[in-house]
Steps between C-alpha positions, in 0.01 A plus 500: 500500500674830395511760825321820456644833499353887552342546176642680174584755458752572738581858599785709728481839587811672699421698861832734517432579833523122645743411259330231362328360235155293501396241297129436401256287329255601300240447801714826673639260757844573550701200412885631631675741666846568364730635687816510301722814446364772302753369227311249413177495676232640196767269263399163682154576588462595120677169388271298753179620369584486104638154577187391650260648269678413221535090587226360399510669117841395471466128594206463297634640179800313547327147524291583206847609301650167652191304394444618159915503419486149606155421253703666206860380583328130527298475186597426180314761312345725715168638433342840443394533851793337669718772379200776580521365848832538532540854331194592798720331753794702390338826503322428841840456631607835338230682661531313862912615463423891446235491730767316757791744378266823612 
């Protein structure tokens, strides 16, 4: 059974006073506290939440892209839709890497 998590998407906003950064879901609970040097605090919080949000995009378009390389790569002649599926697989995997990259 997979464990839940807060759910997506996953926010941070920085309180300059405390010198801290929160983490939160998208239900407004907060998630983390981070209390890391101002160096890096907004850096890791940032990293946390794109990580997170971003998961579940990436590992889907990359089992489609490893599924439909593996349909094409296996078959003799490929047809029509085999290589459609993988040309959608590739550019779902574009769009889950810029949206990663942000």
């Amino acid at each position: 059974m997979k464990t839940k998590h807060t759910p997506l998407p996953w926010s941070y906003w920085i309180d300059e006073e405390k010198k801290q950064a929160y983490i939160e879901g998208a239900d407004y609970f907060k998630i983390h506290d981070l209390y890391t040097g101002a160096t890096y605090r907004e850096g890791n919080a940032e990293l946390i939440c794109r990580a997170c949000n971003c998961h579940d995009k990436l590992l889907e378009a990359l089992k489609e892209l490893l599924f439909a390389s593996q349909v094409v790569d296996g078959s003799e002649k490929p047809t029509d839709e085999d290589i459609n599926r993988l040309l959608d697989a590739h550019g779902a995997a574009q769009i889950a890497i810029t949206e990663a990259e942000k």
